[in-house]
PATI-906288 format. One record per residue (C-alpha): residue in one letter; x, y, z. Coordinates in steps of 0.02 Angstrom, whole numbers, plus 32768, in hexadecimal, padded with zeros to 4 digits. Each point is the difference from the previous one (the first is absolute). Last residue first. Layout:
<recs>
<rec roza="A" px="X" py="Y" pz="Z"/>
...
</recs>
This chain:
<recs>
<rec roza="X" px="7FE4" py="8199" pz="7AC7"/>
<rec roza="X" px="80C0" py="7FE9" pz="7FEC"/>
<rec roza="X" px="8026" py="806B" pz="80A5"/>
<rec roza="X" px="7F8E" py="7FB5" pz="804B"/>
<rec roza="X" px="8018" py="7F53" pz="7FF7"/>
<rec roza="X" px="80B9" py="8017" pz="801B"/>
<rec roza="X" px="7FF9" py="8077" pz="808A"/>
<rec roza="X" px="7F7B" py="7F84" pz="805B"/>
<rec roza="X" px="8080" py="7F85" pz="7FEA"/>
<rec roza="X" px="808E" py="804C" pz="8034"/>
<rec roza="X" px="7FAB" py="8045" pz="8094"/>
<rec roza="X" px="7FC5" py="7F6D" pz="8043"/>
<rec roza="X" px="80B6" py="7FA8" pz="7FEF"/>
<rec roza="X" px="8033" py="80A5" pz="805A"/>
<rec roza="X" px="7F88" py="7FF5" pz="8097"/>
<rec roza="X" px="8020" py="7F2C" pz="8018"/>
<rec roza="X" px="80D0" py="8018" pz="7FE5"/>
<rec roza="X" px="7FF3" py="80A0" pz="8084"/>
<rec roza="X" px="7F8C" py="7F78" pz="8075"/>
<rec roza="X" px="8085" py="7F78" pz="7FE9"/>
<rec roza="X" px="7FC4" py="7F52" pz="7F97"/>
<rec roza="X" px="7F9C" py="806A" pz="7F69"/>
<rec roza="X" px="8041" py="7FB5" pz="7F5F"/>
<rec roza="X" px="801F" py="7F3B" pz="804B"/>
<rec roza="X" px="80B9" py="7FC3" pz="8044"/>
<rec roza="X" px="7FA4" py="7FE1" pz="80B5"/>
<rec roza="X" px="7F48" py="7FFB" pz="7FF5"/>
<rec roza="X" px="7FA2" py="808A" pz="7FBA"/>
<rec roza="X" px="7FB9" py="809D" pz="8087"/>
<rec roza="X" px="7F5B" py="8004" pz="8040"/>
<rec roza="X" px="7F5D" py="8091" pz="8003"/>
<rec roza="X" px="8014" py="803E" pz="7F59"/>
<rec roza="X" px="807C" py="7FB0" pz="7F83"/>
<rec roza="X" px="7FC2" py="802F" pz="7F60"/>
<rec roza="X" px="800C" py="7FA2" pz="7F5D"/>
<rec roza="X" px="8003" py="802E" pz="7F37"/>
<rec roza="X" px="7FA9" py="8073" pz="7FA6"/>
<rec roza="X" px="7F67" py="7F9C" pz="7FC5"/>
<rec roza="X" px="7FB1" py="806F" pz="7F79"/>
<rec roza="X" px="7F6D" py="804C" pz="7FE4"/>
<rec roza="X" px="7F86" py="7FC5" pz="7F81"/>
<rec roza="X" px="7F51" py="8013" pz="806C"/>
<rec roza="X" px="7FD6" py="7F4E" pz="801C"/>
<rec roza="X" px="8097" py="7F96" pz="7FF5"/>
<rec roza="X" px="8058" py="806F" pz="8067"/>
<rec roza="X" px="7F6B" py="8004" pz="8076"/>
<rec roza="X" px="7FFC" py="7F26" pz="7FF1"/>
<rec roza="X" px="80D1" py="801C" pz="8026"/>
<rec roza="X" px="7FE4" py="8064" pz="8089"/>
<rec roza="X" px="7F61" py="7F70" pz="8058"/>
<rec roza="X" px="809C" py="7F82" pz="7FCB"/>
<rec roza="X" px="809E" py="8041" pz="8058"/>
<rec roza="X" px="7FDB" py="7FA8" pz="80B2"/>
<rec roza="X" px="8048" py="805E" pz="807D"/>
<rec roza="X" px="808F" py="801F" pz="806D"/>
<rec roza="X" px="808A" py="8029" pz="7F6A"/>
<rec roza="X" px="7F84" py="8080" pz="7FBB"/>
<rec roza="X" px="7FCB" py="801A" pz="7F5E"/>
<rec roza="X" px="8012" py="80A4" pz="7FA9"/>
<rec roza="X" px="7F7B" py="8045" pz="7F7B"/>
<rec roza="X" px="8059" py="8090" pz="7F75"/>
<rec roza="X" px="7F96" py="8059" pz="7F89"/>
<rec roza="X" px="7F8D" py="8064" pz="8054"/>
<rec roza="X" px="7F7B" py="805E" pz="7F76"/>
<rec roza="X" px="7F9E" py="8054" pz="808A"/>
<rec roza="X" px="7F75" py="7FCC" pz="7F99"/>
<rec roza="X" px="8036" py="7F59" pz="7FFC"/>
<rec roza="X" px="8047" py="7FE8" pz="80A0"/>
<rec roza="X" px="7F5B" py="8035" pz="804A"/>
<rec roza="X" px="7F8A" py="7FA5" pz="7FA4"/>
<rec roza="X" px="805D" py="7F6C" pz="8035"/>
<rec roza="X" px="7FEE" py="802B" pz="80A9"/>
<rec roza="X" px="7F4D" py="802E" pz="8000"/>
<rec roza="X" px="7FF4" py="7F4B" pz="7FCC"/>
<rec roza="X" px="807D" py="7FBE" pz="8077"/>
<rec roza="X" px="7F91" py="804C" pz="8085"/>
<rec roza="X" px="7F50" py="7FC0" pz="7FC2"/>
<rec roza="X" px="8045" py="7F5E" pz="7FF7"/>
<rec roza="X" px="802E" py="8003" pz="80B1"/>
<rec roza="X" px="80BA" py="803E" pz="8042"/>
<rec roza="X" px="804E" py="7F6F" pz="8081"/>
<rec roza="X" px="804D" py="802F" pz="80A8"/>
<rec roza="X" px="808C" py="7F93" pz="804A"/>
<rec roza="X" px="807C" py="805F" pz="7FA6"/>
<rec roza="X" px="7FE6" py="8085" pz="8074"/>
<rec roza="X" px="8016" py="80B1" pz="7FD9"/>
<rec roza="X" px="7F63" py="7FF5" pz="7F83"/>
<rec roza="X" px="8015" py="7FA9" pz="7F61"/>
<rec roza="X" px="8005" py="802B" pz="7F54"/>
<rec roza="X" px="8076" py="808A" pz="802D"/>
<rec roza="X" px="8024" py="8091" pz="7F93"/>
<rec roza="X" px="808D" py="8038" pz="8015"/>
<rec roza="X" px="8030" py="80EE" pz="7FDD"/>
<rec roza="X" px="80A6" py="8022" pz="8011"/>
<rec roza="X" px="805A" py="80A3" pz="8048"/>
<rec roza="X" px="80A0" py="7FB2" pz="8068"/>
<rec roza="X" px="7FD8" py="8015" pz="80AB"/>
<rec roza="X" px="7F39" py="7FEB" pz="7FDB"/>
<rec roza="X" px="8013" py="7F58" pz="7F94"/>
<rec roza="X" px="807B" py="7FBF" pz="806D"/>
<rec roza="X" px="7F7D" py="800A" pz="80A1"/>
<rec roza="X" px="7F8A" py="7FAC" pz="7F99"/>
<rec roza="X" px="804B" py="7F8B" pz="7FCD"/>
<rec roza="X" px="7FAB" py="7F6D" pz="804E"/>
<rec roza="X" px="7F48" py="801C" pz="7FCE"/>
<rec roza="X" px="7FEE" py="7F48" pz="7FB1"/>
<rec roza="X" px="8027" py="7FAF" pz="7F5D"/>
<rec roza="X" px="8053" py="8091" pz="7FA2"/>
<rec roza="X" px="7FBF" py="8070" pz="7F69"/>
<rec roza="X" px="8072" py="80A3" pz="7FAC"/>
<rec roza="X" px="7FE8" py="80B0" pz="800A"/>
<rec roza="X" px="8093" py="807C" pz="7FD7"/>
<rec roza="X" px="8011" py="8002" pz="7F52"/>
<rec roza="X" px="7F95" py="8093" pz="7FE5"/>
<rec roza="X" px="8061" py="806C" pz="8057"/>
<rec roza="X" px="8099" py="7FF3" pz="7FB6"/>
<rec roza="X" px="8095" py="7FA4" pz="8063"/>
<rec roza="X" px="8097" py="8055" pz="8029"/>
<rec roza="X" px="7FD1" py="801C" pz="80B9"/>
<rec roza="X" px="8006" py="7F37" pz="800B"/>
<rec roza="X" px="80BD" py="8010" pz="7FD2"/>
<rec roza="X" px="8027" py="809E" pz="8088"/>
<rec roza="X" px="7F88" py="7FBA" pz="8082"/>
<rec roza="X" px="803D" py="7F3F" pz="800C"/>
<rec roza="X" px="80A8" py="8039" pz="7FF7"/>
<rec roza="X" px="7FE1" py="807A" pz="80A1"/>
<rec roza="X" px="7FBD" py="7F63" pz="8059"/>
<rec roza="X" px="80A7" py="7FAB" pz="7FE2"/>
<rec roza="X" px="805F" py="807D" pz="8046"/>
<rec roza="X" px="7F94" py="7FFC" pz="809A"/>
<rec roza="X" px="7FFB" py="7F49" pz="800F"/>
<rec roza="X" px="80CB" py="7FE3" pz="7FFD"/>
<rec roza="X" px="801E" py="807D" pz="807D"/>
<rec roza="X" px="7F84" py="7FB5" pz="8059"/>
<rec roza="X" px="8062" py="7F69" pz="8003"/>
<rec roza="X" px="8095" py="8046" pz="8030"/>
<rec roza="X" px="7FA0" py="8060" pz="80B5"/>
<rec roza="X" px="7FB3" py="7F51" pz="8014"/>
<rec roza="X" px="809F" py="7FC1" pz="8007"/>
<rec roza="X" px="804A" py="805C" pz="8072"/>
<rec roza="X" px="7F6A" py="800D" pz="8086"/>
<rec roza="X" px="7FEC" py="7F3C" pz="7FFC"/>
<rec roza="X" px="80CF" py="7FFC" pz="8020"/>
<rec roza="X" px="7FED" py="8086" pz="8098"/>
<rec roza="X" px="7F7F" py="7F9E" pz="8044"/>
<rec roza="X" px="8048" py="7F62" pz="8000"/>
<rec roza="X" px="801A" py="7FEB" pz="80C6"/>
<rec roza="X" px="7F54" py="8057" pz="7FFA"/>
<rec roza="X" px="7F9B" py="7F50" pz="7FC6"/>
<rec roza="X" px="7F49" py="801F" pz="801B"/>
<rec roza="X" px="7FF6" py="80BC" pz="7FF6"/>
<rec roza="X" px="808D" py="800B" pz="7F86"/>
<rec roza="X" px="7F92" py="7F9E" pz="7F85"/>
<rec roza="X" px="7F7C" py="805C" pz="8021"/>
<rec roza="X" px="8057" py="80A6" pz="7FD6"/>
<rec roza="X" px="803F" py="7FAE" pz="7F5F"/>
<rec roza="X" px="7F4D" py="7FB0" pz="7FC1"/>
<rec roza="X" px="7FA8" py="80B8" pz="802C"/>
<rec roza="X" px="8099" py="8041" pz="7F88"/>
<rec roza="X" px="7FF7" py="7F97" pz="7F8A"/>
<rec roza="X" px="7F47" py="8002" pz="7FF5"/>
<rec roza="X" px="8006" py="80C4" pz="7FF7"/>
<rec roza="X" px="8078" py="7FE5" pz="7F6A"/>
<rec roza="X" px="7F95" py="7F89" pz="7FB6"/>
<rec roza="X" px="7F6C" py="8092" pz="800E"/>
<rec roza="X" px="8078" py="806E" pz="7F83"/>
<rec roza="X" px="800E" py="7F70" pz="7F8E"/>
<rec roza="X" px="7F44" py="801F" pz="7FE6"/>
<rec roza="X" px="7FC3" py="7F31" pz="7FD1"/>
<rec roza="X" px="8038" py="7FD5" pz="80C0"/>
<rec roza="X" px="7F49" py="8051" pz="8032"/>
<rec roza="X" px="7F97" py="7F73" pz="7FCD"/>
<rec roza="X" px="7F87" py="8000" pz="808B"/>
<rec roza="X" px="7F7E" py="807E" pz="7FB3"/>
<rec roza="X" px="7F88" py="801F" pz="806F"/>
<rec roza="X" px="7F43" py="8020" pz="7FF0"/>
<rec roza="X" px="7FEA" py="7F69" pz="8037"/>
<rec roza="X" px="8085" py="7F85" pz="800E"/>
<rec roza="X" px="7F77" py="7F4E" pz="7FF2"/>
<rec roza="X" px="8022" py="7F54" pz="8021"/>
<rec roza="X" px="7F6B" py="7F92" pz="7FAE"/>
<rec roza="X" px="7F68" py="7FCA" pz="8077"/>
<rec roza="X" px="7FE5" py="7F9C" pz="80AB"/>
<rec roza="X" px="801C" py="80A4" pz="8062"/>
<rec roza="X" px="80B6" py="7FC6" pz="8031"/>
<rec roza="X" px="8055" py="80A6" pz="7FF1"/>
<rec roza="X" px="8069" py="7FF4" pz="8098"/>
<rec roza="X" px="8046" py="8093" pz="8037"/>
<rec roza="X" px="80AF" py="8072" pz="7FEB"/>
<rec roza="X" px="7FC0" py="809A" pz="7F91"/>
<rec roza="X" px="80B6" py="802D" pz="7FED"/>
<rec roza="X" px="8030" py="80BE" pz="7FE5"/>
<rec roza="X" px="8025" py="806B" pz="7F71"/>
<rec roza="X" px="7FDD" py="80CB" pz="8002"/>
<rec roza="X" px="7F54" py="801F" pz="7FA6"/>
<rec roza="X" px="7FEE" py="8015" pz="7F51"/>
<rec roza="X" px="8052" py="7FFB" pz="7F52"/>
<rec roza="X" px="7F8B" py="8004" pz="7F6A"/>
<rec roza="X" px="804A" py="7FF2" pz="7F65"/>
<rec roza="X" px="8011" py="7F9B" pz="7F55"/>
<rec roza="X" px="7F77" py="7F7C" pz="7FF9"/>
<rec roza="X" px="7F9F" py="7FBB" pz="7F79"/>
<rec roza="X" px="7F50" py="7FB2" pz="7FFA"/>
<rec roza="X" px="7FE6" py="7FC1" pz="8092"/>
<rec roza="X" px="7FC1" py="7F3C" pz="8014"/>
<rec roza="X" px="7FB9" py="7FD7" pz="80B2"/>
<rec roza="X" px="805E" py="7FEE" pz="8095"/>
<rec roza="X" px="802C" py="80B0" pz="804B"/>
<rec roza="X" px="7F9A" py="8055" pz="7F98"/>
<rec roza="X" px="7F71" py="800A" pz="8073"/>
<rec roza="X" px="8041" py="80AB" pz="8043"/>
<rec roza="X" px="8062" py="805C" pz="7FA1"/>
<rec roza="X" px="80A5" py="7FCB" pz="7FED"/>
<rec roza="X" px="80A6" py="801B" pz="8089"/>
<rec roza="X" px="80AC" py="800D" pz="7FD7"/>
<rec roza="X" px="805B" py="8016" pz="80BD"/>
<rec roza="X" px="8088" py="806A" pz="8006"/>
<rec roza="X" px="80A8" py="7F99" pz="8052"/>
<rec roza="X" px="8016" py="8006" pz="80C7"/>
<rec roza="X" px="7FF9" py="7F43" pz="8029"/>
<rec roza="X" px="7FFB" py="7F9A" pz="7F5B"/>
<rec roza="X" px="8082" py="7F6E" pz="8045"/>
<rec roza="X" px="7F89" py="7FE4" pz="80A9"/>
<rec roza="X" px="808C" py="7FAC" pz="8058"/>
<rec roza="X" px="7FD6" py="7F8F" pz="8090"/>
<rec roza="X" px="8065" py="7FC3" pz="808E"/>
<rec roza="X" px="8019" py="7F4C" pz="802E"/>
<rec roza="X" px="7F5A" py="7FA9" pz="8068"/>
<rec roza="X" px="7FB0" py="7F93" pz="7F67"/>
<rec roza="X" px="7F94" py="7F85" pz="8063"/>
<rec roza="X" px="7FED" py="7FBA" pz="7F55"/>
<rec roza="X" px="7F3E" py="7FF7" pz="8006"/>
<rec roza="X" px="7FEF" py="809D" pz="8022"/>
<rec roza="X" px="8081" py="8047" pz="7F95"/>
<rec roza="X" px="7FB4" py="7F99" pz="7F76"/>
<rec roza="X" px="7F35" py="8054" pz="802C"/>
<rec roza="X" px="8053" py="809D" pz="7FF6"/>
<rec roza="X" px="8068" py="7FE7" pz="7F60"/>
<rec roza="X" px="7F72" py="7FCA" pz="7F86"/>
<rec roza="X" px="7FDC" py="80A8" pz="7FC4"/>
<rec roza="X" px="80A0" py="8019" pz="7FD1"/>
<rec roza="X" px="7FF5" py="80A6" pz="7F8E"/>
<rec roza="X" px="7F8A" py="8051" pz="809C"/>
<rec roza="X" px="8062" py="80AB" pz="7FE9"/>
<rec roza="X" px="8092" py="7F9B" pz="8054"/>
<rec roza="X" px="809C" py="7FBB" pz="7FA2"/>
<rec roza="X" px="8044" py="7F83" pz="807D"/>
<rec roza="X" px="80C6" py="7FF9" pz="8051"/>
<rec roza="X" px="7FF6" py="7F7B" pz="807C"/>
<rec roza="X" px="8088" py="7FDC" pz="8073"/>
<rec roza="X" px="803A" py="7F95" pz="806E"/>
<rec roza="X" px="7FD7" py="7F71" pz="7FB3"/>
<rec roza="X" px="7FD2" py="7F4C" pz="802B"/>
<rec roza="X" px="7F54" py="8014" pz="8003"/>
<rec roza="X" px="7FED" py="805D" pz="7F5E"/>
<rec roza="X" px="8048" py="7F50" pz="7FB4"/>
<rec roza="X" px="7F90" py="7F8B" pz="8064"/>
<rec roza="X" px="7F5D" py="804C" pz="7FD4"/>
<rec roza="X" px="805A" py="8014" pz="7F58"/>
<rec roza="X" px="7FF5" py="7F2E" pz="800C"/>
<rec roza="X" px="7F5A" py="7FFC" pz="8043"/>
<rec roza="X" px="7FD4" py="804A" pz="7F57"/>
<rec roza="X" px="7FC1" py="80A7" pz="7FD0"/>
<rec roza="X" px="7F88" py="802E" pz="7F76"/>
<rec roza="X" px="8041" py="8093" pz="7F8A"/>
<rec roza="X" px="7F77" py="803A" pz="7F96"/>
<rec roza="X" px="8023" py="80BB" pz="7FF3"/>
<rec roza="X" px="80C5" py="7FBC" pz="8031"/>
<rec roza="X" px="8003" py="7FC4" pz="7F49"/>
<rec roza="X" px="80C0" py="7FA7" pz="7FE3"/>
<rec roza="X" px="806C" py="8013" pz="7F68"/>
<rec roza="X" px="8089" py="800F" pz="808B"/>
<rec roza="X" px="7FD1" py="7FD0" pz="80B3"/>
<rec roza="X" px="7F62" py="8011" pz="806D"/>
<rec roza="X" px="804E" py="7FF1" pz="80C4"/>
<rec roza="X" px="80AD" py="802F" pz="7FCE"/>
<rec roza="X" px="80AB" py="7FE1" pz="8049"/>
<rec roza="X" px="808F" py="806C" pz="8045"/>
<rec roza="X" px="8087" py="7FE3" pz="805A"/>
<rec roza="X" px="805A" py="8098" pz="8049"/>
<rec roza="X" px="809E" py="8030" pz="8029"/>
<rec roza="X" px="803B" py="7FDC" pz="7F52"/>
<rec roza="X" px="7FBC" py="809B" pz="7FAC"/>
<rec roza="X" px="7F86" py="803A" pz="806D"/>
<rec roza="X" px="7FD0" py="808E" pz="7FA4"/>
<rec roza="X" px="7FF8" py="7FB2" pz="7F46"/>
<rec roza="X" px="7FB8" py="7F58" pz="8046"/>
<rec roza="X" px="7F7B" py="8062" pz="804D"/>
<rec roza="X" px="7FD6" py="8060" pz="7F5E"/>
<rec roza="X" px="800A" py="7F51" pz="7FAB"/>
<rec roza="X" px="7F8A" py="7FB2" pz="807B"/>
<rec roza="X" px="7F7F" py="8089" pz="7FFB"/>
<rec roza="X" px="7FFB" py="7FEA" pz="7F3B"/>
<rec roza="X" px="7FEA" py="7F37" pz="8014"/>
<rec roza="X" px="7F65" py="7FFC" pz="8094"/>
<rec roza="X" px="7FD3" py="801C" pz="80A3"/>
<rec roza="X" px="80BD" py="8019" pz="8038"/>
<rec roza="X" px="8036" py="7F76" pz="8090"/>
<rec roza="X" px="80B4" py="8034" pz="8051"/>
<rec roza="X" px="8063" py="7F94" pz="807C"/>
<rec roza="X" px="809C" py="808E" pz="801C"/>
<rec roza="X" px="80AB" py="7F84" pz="7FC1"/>
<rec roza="X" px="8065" py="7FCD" pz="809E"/>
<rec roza="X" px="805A" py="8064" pz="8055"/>
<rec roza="X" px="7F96" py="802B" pz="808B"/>
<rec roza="X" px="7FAE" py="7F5D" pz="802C"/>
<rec roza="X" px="7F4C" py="7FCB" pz="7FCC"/>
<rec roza="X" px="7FA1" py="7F61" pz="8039"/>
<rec roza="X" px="7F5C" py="7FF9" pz="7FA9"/>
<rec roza="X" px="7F5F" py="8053" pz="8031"/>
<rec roza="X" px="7F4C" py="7FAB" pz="8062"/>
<rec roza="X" px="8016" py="7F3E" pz="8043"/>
<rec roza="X" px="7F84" py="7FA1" pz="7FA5"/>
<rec roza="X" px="7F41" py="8015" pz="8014"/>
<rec roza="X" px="7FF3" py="8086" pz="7F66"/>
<rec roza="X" px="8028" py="7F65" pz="7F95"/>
<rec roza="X" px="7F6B" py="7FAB" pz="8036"/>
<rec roza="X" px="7F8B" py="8087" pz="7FE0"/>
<rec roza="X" px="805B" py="802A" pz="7F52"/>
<rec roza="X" px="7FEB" py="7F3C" pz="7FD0"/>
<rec roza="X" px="7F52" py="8005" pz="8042"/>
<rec roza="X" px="7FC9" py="80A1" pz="7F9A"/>
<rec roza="X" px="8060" py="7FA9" pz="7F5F"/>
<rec roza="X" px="7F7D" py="7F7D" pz="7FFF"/>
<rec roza="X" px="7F7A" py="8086" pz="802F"/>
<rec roza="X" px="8021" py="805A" pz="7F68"/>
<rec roza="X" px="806A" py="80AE" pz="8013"/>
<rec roza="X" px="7FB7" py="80AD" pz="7FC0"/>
<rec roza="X" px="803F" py="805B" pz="7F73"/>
<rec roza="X" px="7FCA" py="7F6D" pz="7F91"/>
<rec roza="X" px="7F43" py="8059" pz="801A"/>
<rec roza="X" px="7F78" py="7F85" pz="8045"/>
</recs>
């Protein structure tokens, strides 16, 4: 069975957890119990709650939450909070079955509420894709259910990696603000005010991302990542990835893909492959070995670094990845 879905070891633990007393003791005043689903929802929380919340993370930094396999011990943490602030668009396809099992009864906040939905064609949800750079959809919404079909987690047609359009991390701000407020409105005014800064600080750097990727030429616009994660930055700022994998990392391209791949970059003549800070570099480096491009440096896709790394804050994570893809490009 798929590592999205829990063992029967850890099945027990979550049952027996879910038998203590439900929620933690909360008193106005005290620091807003927050859980994010993983490290970039954390940081936007942290940077609207400021110290009236506290804030951990389910998957942390450098962590996959495409193969994320809860513990009795997040059974434990989601219990105890208040709050939960998830992505939707099916990104945590475990969270259902941990909610469950939690007894989770705080108040949920769907992060990607509101924002354009990407969508593919059908049937490339999974597989490999060669290259994506458009193809909003549908308004955003959370497909909350159980995916426990005794196979590998699967978005469809969706794309759930809206945060990689500065614009969406706006709407997430604002979605994370209003819930915020909802569960704790003594602070409301504080969540409002600080959201308000901090988008501030998103729009103006979303309009720095469009003037200097604007300067690019044409033809050095496509580059190679691990997994369809960018593809929301690739059609708000006019690139062109090429994933080897689908939008999970949890999917694997066949021979025949990698092949078709290869003869792809080639002819294409795309000089610049990015690894991601998620996955295992090697399958990139064997295609960098293979077709002569280069290895441009790292991504940070779907989690941020730890604390003092490149890509710790989500603004540190979005310019870090546009410094390097900048870099690559620019010299290709």
């Amino acid at each position: 069975m798929s590592n999205f879905y829990l063992n029967r070891r850890a099945l027990l633990g979550l049952a027996l957890t879910s038998a203590l007393p439900v929620g933690s003791v909360w008193a106005a005043g005290q620091p807003l119990p927050v859980v994010a689903s993983f490290s970039i929802l954390q940081d936007l929380t942290r940077q609207v709650g400021g110290d009236r919340v506290s804030v951990s993370a389910l998957v942390g930094p450098d962590g996959d939450a495409h193969v994320f396999e809860p513990t009795p011990q997040q059974a434990r943490q989601l219990q105890q909070a208040k709050v939960l602030v998830a992505n939707g668009l099916d990104f945590e396809g475990w969270l259902p079955r941990l909610k469950k099992a939690s007894g989770f009864q705080g108040q949920e906040i769907v992060a990607s509420q509101g924002i354009a939905v990407r969508t593919l064609p059908k049937g490339q949800g999974q597989g490999h894709d060669h290259g994506h750079d458009h193809g909003a959809g549908k308004e955003g919404h959370d497909h909350d259910h159980d995916h426990d079909h005794g196979h590998g987690h699967h978005h469809g047609p969706n794309d759930p990696h809206a945060w990689q359009d500065v614009k969406n991390a706006i709407v997430y701000v604002r979605n994370i603000a209003k819930g915020l407020a909802k569960a704790d409105p003594a602070n409301a005014a504080q969540y409002d005010k600080q959201a308000t800064q901090y988008i501030a600080r998103l729009t103006a750097l979303d309009a720095s991302l469009r003037q200097r990727f604007a300067a690019l030429p044409a033809e050095r616009r496509s580059v190679v990542s691990t997994h369809d994660a960018f593809g929301y930055f690739a059609q708000a700022y006019g690139l062109r990835f090429v994933p080897v994998r689908g939008l999970s990392t949890e999917s694997e391209p066949s021979a025949r893909d990698l092949a078709a791949l290869v003869k792809q970059v080639r002819a294409e003549r795309i000089g610049a492959i990015f690894v991601e800070n998620i996955s295992d570099p090697r399958l990139l480096e064997q295609l960098a070995r293979e077709t002569g491009a280069a290895i441009g440096g790292r991504l940070y896709s779907d989690a941020l670094s730890p604390d003092g790394g490149p890509a710790s804050t989500y603004v540190d994570m979005v310019e870090t990845n546009a410094a390097t893809l900048l870099k690559a490009l620019q010299a290709g």
